[in-house]
C-alpha positions in Angstrom: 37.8 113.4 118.0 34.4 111.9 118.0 33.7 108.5 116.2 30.8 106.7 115.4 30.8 102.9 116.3 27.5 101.5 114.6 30.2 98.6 113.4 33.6 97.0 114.1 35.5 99.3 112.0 35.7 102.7 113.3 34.6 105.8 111.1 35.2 109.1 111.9 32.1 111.5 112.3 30.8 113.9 109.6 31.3 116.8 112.2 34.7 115.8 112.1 35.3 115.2 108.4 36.6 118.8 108.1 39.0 118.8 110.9 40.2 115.4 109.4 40.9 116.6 106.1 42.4 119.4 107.9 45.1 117.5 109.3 45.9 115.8 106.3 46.8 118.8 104.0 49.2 119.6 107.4 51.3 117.2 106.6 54.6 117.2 105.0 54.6 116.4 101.3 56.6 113.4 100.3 60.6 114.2 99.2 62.1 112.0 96.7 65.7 112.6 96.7 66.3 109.9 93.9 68.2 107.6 96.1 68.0 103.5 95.3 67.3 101.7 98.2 67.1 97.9 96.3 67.6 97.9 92.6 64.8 95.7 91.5 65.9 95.8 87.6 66.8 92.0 86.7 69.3 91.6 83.1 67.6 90.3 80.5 63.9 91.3 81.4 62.2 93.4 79.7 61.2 97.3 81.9 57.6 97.1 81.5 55.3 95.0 79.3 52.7 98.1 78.2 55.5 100.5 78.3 58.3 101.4 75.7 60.4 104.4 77.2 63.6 103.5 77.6 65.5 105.1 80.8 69.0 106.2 80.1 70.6 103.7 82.4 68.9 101.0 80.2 70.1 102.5 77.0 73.7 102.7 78.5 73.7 99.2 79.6 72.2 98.1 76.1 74.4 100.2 74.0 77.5 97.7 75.8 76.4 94.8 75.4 74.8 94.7 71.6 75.3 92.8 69.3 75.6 93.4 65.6 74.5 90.0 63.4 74.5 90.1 60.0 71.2 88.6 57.7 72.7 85.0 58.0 73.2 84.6 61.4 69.9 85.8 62.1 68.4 83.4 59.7 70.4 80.3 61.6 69.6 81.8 64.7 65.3 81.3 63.6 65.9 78.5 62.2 67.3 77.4 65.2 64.8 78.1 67.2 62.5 76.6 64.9 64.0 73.5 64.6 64.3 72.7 68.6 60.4 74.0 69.3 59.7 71.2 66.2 62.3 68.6 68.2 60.3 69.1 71.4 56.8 69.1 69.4 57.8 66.1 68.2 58.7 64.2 71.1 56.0 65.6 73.1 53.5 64.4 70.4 55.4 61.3 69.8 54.6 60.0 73.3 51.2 60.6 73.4 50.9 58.7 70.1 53.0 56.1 71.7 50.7 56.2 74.8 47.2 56.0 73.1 48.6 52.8 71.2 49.7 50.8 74.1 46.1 52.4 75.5 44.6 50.2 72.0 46.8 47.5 72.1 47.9 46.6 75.0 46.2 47.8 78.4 42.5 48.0 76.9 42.1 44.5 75.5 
């Protein structure tokens, strides 16, 4: 095969390009025979964030472990969630209010 070394990577020559795509329709076409090597599914995560298609091994582990709530324990269940992203709001915000007044007060005087 002739190659053409005008820089540090090595190309292969036009004359060539034929022979070279020659070679690659040769090979032997990828097999999948479905087998899982590592299982990279983690619980709790969702598949895929742009895709909704739900694989039937996912539907068979969801349709074990779901829940049924009723309307009030969903409403707790917000509400709870509300409440402790206000709690941390809160405290986070309270701080800084604590820190620009010993800023005023105390360290700028």
């Amino acid at each position: 095969m002739k190659t053409a070394t005008s820089s540090p990577a090595t190309f292969i020559a036009r004359t060539d390009w034929k022979e070279h795509l020659e070679k690659e329709d040769k090979k032997k076409e990828y097999f999948d025979d479905g087998r899982v090597i590592a299982d990279m599914s983690v619980d709790g995560m969702r598949r895929s964030l742009f895709s909704r298609r739900k694989s039937k091994q996912h539907q068979e582990k969801k349709s074990e472990s779901e829940i049924e709530l009723t309307f009030r324990e969903r409403v707790s269940v917000v509400l709870g969630v509300i409440s402790g992203y206000f709690l941390f709001g809160l405290i986070v915000f309270g701080g800084f209010a604590l820190f620009i007044l010993f800023c005023i007060k105390v360290w700028f005087k």
